[in-house]
DSSP file (Angstrom, degrees, kcal/mol; ACC not computed):
  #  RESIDUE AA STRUCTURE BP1 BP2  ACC     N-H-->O    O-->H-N    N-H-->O    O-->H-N    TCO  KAPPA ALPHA  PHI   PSI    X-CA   Y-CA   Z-CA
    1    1 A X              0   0    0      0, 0.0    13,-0.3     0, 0.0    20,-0.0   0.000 360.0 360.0 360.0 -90.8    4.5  -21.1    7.4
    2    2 A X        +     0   0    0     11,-0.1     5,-0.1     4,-0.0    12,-0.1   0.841 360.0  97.1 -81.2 -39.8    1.5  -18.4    8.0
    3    3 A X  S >  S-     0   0    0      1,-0.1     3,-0.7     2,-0.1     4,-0.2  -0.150  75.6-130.9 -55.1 156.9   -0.6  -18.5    4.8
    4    4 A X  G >  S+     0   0    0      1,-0.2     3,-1.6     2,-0.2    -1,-0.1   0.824 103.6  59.9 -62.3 -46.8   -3.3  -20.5    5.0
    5    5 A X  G 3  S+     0   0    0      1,-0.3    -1,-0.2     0, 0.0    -2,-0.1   0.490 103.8  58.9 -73.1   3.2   -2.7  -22.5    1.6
    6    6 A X  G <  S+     0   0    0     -3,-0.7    -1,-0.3     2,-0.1     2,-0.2   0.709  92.3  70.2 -94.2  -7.5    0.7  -23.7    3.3
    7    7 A X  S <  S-     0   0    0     -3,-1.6     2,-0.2    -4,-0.2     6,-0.0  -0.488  87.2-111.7-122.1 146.2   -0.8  -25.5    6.6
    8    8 A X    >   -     0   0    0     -2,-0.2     3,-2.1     4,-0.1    -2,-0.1  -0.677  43.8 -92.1 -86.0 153.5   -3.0  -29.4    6.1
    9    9 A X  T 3  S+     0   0    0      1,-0.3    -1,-0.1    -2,-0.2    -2,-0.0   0.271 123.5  51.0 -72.1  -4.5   -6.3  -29.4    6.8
   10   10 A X  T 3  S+     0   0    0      2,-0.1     2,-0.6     0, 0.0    -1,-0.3   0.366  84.9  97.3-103.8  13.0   -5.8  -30.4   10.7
   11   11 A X  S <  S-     0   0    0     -3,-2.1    -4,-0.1     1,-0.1     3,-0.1  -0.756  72.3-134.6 -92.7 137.9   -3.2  -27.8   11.7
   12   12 A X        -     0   0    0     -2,-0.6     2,-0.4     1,-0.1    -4,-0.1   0.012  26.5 -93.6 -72.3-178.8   -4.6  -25.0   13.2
   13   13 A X        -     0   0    0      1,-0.1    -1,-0.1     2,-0.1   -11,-0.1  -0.777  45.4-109.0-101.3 167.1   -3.5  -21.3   12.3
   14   14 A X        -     0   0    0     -2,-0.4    41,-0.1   -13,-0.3    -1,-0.1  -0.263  24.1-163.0 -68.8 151.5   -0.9  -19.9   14.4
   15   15 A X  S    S+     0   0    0     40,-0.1     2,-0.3    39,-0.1    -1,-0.1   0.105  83.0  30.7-101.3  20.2   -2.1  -17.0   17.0
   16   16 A X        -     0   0    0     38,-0.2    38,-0.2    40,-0.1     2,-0.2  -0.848  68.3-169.7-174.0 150.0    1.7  -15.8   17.6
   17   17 A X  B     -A   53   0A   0     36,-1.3    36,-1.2    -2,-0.3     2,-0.1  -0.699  28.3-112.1-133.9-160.5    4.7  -15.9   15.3
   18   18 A X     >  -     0   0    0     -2,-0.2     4,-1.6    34,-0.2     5,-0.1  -0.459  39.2 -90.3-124.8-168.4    8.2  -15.2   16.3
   19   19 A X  H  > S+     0   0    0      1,-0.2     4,-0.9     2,-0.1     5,-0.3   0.965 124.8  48.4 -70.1 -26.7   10.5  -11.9   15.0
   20   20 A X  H >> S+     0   0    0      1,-0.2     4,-3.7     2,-0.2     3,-1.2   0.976 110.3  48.7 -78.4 -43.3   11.8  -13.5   12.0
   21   21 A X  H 3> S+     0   0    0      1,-0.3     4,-2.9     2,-0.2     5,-0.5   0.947 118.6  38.3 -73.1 -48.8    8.5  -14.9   10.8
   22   22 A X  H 3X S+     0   0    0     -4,-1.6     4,-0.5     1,-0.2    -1,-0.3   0.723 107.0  62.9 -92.2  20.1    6.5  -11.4   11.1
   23   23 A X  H <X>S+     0   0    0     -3,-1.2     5,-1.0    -4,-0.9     4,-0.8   0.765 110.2  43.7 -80.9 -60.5    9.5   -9.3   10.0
   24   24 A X  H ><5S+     0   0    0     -4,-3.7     3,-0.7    -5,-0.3    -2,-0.2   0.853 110.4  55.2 -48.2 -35.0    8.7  -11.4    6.8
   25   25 A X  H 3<5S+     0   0    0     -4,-2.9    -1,-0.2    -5,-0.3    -3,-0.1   0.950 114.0  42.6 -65.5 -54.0    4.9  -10.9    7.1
   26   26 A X  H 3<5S-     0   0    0     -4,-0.5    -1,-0.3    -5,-0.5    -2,-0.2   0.458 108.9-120.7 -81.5   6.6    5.5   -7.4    7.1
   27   27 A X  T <<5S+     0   0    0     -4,-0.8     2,-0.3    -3,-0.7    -3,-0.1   0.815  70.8 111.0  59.9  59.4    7.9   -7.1    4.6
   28   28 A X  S   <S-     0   0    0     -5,-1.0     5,-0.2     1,-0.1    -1,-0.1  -0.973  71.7 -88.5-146.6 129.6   10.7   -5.5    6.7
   29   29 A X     >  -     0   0    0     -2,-0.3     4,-1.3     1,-0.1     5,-0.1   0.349  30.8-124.1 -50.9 167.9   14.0   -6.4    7.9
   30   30 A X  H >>>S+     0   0    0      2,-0.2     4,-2.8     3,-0.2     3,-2.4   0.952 117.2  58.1 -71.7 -56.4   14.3   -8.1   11.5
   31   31 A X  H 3>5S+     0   0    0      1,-0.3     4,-3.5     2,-0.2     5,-0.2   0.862 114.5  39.8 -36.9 -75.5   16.8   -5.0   12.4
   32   32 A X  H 3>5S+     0   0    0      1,-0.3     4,-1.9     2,-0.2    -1,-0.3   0.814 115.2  47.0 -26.2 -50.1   13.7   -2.8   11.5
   33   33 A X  H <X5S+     0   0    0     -3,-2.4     4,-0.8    -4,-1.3    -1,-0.3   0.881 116.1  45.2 -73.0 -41.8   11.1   -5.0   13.0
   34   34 A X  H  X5S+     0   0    0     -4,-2.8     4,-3.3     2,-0.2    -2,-0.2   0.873 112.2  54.0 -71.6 -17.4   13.5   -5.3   16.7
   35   35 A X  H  X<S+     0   0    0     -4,-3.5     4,-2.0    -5,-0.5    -2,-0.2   0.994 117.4  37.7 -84.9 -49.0   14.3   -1.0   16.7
   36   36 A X  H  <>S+     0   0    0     -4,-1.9     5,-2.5    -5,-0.2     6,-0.5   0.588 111.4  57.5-105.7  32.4   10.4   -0.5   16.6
   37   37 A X  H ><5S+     0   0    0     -4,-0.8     3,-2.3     3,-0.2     5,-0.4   0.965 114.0  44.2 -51.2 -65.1    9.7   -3.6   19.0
   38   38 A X  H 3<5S+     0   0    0     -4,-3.3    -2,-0.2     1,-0.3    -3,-0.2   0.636 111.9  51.6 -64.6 -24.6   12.0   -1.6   21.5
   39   39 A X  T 3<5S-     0   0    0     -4,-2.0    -1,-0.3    -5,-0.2    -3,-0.2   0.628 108.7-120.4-103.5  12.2   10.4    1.4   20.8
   40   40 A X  T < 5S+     0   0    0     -3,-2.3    -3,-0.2    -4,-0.3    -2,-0.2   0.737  83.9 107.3  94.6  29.1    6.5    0.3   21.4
   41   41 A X      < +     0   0    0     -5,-2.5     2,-0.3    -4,-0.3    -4,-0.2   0.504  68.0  56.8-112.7  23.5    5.4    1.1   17.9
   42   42 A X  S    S-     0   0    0     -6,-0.5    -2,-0.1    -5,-0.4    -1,-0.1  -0.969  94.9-121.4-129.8 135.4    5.0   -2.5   16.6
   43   43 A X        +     0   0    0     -2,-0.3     2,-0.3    14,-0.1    15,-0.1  -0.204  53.7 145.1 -72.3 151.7    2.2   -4.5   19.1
   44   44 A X        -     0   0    0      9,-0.1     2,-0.3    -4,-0.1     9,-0.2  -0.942  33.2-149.1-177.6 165.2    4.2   -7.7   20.6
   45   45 A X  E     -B   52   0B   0      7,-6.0     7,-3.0    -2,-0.3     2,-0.6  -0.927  16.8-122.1-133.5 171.1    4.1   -9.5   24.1
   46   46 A X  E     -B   51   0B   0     -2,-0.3     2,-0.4     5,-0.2     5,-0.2  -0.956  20.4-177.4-122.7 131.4    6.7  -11.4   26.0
   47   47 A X  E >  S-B   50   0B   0      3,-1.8     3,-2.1    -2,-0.6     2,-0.5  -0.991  74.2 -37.7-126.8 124.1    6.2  -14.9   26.9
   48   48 A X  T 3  S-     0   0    0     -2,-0.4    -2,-0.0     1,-0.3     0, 0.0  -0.426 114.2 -43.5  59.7-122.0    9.4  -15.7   28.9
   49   49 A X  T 3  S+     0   0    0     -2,-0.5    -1,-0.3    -3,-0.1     2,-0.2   0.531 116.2 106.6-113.8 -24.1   12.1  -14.2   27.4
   50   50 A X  E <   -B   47   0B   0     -3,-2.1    -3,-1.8     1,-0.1     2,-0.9  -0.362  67.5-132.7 -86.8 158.0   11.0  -15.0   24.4
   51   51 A X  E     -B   46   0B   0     -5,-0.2     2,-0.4    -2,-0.2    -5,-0.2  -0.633  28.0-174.4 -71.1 101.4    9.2  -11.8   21.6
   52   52 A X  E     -B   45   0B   0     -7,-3.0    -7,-6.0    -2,-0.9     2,-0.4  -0.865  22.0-149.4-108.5 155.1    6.1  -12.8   20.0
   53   53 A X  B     -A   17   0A   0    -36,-1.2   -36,-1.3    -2,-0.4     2,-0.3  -0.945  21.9-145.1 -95.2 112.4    3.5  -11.0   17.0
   54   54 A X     >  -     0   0    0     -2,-0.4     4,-1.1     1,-0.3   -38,-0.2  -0.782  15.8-129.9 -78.3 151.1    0.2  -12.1   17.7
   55   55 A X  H >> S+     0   0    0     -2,-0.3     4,-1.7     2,-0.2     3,-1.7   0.976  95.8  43.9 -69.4 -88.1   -0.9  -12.3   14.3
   56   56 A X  H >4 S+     0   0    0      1,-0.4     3,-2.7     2,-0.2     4,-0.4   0.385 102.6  58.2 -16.3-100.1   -4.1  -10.3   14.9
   57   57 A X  H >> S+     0   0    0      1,-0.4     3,-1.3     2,-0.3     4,-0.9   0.415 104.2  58.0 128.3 -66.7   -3.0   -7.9   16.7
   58   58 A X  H <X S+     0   0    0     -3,-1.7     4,-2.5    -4,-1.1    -1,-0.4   0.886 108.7  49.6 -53.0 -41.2   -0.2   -7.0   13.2
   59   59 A X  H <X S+     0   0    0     -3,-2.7     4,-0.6    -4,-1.7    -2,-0.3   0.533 109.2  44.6-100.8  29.4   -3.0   -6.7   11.0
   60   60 A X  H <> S+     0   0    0     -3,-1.3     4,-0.7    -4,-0.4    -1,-0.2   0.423 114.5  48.9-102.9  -9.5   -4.9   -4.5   12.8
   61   61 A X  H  X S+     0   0    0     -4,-0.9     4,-1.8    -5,-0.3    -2,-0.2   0.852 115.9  48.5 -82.0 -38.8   -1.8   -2.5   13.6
   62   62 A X  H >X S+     0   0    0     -4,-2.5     4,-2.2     1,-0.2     3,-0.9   0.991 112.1  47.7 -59.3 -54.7   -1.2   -2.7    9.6
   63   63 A X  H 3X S+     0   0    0     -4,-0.6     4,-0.9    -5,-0.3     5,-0.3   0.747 108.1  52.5 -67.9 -14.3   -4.6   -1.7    8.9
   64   64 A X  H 3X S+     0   0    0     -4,-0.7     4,-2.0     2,-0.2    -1,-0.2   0.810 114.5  47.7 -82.9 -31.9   -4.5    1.5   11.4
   65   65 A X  H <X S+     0   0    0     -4,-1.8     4,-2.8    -3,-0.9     5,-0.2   0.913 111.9  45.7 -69.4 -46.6   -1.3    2.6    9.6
   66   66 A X  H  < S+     0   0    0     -4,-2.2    -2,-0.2     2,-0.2    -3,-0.1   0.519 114.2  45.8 -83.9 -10.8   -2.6    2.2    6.5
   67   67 A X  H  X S+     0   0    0     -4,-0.9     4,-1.3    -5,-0.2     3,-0.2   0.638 117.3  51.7 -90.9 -43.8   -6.1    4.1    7.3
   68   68 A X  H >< S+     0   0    0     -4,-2.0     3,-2.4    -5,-0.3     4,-0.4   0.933 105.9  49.4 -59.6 -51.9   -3.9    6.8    9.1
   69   69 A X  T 3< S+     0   0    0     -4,-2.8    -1,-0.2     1,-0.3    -3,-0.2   0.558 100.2  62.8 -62.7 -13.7   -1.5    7.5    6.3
   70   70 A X  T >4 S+     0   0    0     -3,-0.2     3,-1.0    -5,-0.2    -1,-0.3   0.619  91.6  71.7 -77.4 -10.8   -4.2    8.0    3.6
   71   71 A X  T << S+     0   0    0     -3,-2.4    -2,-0.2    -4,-1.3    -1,-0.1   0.811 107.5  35.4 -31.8 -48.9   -5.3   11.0    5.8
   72   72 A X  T 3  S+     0   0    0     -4,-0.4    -1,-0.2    -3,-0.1     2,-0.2  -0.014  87.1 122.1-102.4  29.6   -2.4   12.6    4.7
   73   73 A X  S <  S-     0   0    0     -3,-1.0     2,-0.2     1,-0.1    -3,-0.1  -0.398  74.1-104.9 -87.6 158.6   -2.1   11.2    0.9
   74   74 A X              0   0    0     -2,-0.2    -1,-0.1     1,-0.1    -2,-0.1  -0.795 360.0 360.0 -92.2 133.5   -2.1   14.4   -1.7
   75   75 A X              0   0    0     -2,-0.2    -1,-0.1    -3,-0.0    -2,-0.0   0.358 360.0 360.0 -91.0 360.0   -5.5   14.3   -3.3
């Protein structure tokens, strides 16, 4: 699907997934994934009607969560 070791050596990797595929990525329920689409705290764009993750765009969002919340980790 996303990983690299799943795709043959001419498909390229995806730049977008859909909700179900980066709810997986991110290890979180769709329900989870749509309440903070709606509320702007997960990046996404709309093409058409439809919701897309750019992939990029989730792990820099991961990695900004995961440098902010070690600010506040008990040392």
């Amino acid at each position: 699907m996303y990983h690299s070791t799943n795709r043959s050596p001419d498909e390229q990797p995806k730049l977008a997934v859909s909700a179900r595929e980066a709810a997986a990525m991110l290890c979180i329920s769709e329900r989870l994934l749509w309440s903070w689409t709606k509320s702007g705290k997960v990046p996404h764009l709309r093409v058409g009607v439809r919701v897309l993750y750019s992939v990029e765009s989730l792990r820099a969002w991961v990695n900004e969560q995961s440098s902010s919340s070690s600010r506040y980790a008990v040392q």
